[in-house]
TORMARDREN-56584 format. One record per residue: residue number from 0; residue in one letter; y, x, z of N, C-alpha, C, O in turn. Coordinates in Angstrom, 3 decimals. Example, Ala and Ser with C-alpha at 12.3 -4.5 7.8 and 13.67 -1.06 7.14 Angstrom:
<rs>
{0; A; {-5.690; 13.190; 7.800}; {-4.500; 12.300; 7.800}; {-3.300; 13.200; 7.800}; {-3.319; 14.236; 8.465}}
{1; S; {-2.250; 12.850; 7.080}; {-1.060; 13.670; 7.140}; {0.030; 12.900; 7.870}; {1.138; 13.409; 8.039}}
</rs>
This chain:
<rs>
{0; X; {-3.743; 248.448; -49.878}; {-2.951; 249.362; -50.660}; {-1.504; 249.382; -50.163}; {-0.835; 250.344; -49.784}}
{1; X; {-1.314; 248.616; -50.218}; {0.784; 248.350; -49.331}; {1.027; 248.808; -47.865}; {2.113; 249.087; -47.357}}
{2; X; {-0.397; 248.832; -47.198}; {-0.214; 249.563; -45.674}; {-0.477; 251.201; -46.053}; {0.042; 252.076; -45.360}}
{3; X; {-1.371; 251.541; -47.273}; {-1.076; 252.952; -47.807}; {0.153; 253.406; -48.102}; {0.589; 254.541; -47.913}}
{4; X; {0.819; 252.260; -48.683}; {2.628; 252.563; -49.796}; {3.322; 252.751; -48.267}; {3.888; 253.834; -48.121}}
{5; X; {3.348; 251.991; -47.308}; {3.801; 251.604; -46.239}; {4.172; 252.831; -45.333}; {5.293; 253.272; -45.079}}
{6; X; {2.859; 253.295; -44.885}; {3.264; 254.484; -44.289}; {3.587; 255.400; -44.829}; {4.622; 255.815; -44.307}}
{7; X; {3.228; 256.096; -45.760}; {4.089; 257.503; -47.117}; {5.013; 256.938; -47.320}; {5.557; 257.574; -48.223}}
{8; X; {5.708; 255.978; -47.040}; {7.344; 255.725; -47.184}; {7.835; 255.924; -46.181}; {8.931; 256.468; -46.315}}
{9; X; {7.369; 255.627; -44.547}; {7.411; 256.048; -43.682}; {7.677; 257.248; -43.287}; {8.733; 257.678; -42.823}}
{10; X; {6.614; 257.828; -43.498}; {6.877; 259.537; -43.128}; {7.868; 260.096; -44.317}; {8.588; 260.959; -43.815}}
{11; X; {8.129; 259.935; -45.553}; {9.440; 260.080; -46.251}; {10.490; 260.246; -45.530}; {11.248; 261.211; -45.433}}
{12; X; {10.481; 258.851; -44.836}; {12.121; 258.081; -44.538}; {11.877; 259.659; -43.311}; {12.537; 260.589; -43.776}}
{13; X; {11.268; 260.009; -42.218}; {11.245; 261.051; -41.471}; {11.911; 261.940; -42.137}; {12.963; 262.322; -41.623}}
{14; X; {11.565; 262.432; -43.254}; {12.320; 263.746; -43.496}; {12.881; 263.950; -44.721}; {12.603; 264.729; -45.632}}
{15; X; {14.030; 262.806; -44.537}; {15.074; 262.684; -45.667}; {16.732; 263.744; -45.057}; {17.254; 264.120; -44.008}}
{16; X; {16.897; 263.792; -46.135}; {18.424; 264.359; -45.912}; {19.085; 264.100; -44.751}; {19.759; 264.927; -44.137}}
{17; X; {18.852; 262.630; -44.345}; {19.890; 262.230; -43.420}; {19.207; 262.545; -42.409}; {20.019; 262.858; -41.539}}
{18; X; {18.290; 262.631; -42.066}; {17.644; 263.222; -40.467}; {17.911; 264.436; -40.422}; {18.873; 264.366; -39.658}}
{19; X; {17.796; 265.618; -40.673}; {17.910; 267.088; -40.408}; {19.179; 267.118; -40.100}; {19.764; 268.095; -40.566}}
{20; X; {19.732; 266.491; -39.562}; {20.471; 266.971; -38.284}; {19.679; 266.645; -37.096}; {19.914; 267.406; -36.158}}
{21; X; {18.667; 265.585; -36.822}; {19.024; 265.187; -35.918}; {17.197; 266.076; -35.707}; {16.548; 265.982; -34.665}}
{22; X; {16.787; 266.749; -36.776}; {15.220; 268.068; -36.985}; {16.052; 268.872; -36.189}; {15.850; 269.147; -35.006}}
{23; X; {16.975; 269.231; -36.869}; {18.191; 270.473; -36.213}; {18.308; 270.613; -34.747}; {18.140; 271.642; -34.093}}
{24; X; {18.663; 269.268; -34.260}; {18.928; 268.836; -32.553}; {17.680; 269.189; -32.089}; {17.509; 270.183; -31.383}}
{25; X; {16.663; 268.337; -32.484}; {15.184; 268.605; -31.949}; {15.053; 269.760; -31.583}; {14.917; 269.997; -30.383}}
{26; X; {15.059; 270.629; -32.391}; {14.519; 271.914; -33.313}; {14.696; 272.980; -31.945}; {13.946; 273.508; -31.125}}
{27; X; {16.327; 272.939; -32.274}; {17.376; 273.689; -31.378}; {16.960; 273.311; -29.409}; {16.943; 274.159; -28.518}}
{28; X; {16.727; 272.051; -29.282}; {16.687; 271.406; -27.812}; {15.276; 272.104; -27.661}; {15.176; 273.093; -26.936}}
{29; X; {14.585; 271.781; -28.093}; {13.004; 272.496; -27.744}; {13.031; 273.681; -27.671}; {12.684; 273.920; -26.514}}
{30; X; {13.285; 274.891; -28.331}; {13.873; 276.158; -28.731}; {14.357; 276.813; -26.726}; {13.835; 277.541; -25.882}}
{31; X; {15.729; 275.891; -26.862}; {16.246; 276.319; -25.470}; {15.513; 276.000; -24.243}; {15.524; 276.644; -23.194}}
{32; X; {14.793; 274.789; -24.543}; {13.460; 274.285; -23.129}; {12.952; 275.367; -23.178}; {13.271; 276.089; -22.233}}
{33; X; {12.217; 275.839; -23.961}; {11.334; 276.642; -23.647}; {11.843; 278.211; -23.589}; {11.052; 278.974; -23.034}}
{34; X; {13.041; 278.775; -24.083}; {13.482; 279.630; -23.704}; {14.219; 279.650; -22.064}; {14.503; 280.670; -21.436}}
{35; X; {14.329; 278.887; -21.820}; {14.603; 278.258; -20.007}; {13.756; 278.300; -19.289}; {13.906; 278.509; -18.085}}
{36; X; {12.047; 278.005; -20.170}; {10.969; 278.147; -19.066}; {10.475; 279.295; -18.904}; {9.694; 279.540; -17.985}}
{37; X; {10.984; 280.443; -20.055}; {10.601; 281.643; -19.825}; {11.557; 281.833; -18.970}; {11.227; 281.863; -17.784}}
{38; X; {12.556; 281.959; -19.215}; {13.497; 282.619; -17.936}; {13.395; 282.613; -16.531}; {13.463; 283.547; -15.732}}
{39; X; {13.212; 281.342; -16.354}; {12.624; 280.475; -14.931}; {11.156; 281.523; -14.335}; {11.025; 282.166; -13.293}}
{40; X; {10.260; 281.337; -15.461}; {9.148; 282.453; -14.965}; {9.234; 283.480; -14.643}; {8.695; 283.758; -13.572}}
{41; X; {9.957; 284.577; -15.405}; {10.501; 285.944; -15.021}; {11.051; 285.924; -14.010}; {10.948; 286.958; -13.351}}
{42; X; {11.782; 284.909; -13.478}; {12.719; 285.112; -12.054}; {11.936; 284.606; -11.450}; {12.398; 284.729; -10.316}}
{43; X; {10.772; 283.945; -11.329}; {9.955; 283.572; -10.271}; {9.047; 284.731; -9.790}; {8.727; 284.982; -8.628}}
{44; X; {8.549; 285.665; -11.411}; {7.840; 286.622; -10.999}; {8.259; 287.758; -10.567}; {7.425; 288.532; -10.098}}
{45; X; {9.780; 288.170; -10.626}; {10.539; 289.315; -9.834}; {11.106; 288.649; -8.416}; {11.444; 289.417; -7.516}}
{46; X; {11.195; 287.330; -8.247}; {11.045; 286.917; -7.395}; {9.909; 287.213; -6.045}; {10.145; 287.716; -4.946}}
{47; X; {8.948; 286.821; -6.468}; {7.380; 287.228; -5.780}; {7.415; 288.600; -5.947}; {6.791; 288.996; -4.962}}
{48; X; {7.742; 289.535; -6.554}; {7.864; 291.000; -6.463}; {8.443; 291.546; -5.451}; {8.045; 292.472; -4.744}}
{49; X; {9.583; 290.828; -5.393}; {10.393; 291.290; -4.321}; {10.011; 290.776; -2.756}; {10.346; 291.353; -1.721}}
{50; X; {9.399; 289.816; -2.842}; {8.681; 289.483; -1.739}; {7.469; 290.071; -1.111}; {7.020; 289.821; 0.008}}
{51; X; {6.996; 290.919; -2.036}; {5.227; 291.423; -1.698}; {6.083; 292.754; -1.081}; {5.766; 293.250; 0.000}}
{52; X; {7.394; 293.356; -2.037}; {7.301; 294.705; -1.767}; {8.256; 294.828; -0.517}; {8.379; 295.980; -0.101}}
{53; X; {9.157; 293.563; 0.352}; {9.660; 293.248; 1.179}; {8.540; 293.370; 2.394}; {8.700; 294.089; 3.380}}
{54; X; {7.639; 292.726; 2.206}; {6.553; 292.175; 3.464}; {5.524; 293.588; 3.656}; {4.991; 293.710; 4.759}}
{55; X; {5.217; 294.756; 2.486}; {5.010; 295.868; 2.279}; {5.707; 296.540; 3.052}; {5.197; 297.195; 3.962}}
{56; X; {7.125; 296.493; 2.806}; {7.749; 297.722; 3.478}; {7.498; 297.273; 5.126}; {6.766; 297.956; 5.843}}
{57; X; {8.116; 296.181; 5.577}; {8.105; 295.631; 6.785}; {6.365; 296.373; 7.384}; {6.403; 297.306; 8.185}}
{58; X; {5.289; 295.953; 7.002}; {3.893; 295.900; 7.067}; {3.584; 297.789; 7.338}; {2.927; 298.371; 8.201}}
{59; X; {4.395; 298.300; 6.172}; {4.252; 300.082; 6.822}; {5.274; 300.527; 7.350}; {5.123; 301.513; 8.073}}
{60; X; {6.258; 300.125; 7.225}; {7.025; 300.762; 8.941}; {6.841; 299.609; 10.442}; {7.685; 299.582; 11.337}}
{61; X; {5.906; 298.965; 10.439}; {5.509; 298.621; 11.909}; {3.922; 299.271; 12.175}; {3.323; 299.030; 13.223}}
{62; X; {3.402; 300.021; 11.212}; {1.958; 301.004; 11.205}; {2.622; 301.970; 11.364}; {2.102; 302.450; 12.372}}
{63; X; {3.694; 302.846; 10.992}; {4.329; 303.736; 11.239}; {5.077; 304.054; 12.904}; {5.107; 305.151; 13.462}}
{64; X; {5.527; 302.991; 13.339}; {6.078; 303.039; 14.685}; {4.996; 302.671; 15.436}; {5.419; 302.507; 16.580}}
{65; X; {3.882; 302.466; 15.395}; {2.595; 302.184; 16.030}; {1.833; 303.191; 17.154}; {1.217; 303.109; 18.216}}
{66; X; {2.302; 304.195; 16.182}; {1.672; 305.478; 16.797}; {3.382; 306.137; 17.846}; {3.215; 306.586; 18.980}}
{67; X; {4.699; 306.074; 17.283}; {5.192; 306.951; 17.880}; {5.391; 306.106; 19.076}; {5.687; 306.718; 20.102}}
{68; X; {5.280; 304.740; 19.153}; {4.909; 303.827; 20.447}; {4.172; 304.214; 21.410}; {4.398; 304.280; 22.618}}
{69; X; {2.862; 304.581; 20.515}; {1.895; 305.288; 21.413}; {2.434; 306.367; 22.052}; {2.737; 306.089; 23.213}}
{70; X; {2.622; 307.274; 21.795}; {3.157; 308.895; 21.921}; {4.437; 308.642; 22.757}; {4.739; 309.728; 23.252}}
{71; X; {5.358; 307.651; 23.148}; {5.873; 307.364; 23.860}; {5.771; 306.948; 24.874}; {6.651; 307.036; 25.731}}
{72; X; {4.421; 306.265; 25.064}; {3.884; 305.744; 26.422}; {2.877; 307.021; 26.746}; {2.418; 307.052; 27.887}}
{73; X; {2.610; 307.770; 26.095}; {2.198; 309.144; 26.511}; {2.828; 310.329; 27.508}; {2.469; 311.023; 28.459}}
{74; X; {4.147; 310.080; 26.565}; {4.887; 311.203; 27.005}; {5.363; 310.470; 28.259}; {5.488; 311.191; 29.249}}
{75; X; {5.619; 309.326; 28.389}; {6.470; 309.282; 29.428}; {5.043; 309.120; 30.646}; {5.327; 309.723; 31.681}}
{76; X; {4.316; 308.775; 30.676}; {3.253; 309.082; 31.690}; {3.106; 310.367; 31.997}; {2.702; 310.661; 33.122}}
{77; X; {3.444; 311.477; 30.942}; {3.484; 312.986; 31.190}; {4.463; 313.286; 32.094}; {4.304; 314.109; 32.995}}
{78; X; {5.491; 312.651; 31.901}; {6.937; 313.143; 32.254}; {6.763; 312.333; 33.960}; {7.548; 312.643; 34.856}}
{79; X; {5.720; 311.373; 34.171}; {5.840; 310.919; 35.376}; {5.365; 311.536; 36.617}; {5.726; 311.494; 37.793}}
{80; X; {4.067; 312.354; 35.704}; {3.137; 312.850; 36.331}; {3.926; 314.405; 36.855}; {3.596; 314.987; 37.888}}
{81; X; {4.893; 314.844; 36.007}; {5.483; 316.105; 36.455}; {6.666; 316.044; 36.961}; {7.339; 317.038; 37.231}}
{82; X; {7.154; 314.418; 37.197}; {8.717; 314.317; 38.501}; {7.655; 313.929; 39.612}; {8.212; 314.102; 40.697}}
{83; X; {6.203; 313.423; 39.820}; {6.311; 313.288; 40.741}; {5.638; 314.061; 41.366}; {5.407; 313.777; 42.542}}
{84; X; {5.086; 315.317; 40.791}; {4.701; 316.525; 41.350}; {2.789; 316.110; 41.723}; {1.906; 316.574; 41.002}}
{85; X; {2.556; 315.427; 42.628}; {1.135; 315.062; 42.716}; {0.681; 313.104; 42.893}; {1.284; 312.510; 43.787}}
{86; X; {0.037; 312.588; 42.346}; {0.083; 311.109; 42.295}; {-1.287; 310.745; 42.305}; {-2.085; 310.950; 41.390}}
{87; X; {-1.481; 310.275; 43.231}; {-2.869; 309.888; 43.655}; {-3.332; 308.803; 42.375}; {-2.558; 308.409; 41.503}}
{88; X; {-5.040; 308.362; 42.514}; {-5.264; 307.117; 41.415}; {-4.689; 306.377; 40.896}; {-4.421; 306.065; 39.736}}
{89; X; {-4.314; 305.820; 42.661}; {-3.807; 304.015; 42.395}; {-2.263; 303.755; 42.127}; {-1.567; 302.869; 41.631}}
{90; X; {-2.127; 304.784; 42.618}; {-0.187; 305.063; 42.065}; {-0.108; 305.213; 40.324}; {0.749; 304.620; 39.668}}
{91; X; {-1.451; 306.363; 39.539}; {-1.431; 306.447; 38.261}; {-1.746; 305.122; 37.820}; {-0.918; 304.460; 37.194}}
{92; X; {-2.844; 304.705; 38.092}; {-3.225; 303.180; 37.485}; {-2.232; 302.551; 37.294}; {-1.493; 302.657; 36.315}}
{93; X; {-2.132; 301.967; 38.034}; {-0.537; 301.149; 38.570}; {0.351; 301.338; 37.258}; {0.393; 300.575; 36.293}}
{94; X; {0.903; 302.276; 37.404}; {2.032; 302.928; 36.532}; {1.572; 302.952; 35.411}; {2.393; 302.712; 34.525}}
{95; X; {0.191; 303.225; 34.989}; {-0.250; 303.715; 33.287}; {-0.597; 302.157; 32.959}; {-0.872; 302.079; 31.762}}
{96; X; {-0.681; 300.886; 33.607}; {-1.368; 299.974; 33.334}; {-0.350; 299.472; 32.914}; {-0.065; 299.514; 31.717}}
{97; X; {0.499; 298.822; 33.935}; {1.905; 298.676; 33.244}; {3.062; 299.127; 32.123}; {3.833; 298.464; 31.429}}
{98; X; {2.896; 300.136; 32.225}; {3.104; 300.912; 30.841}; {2.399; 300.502; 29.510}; {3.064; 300.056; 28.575}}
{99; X; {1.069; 300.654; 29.436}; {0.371; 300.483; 28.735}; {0.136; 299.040; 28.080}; {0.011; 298.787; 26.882}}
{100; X; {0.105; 298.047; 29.304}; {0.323; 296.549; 29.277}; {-1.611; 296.683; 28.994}; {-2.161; 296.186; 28.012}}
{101; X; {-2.174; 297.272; 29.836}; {-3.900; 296.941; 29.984}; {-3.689; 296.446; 30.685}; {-2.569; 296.267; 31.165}}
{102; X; {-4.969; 295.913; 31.113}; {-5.482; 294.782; 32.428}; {-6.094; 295.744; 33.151}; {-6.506; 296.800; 32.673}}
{103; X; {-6.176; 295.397; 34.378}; {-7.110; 296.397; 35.015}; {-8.725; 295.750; 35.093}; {-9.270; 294.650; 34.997}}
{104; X; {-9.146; 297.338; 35.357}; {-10.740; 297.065; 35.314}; {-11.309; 297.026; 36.455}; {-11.087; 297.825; 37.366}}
{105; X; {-12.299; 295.838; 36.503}; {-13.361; 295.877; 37.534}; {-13.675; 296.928; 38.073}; {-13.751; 297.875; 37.290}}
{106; X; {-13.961; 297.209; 39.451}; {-14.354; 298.602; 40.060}; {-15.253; 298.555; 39.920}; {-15.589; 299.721; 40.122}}
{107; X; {-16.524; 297.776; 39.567}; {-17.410; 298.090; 39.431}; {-17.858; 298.789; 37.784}; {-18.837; 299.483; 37.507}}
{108; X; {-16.782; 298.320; 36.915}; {-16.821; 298.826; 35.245}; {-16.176; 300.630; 35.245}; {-16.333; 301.297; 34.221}}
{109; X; {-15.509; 301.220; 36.429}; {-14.789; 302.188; 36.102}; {-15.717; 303.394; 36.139}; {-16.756; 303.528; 36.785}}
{110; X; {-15.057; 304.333; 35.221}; {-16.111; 305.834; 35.324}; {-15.950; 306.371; 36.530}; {-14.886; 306.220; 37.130}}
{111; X; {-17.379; 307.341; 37.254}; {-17.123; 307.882; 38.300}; {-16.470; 309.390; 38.268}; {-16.199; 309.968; 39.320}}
</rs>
């Protein structure tokens, strides 16, 4: 019976007058933790936002210059073919391979 009286005096003495300041402190300190851990999250997740839509943009303007790359090693093979008036195979090969950065092909793999 006295370890019954014992503790209900216990938890009393917890929440007497003279503690609620220190419910208050608690109260208030927990309150701001966790209003800190929201904050922290939101800036982590506009954080990572800004990172996807960073690596996005980067990701479609190097698909975008992909092609006018291409069309540049086009044109200027065009533009070679009409300063140098007539250019046999191995002069085009040569020139379009390097340009191009292919390897060359086996003579025995090439179309006739």
């Amino acid at each position: 019976m006295s370890r019954k009286k014992a503790s209900s005096e216990h938890t009393r003495l917890l929440f007497v007058p003279e503690n609620s300041a220190i419910w208050l402190v608690a109260i208030v300190g927990l309150s701001l933790s966790f209003a800190a851990l929201l904050l922290i999250q939101q800036q982590l997740e506009a954080h990572k936002i800004l990172d996807f839509e960073w690596v996005a943009h980067n990701r479609i303007r190097a698909l975008n210059h992909g092609p006018d790359n291409s069309l540049s090693a086009i044109t200027t093979l065009r533009d070679h073919l009409v300063a140098s008036g007539r250019v046999d195979g191995d002069g085009f090969r040569v020139f379009a391979d390097s340009l191009l950065g292919w390897t060359a092909v086996p003579a025995g793999c090439r179309a006739s």
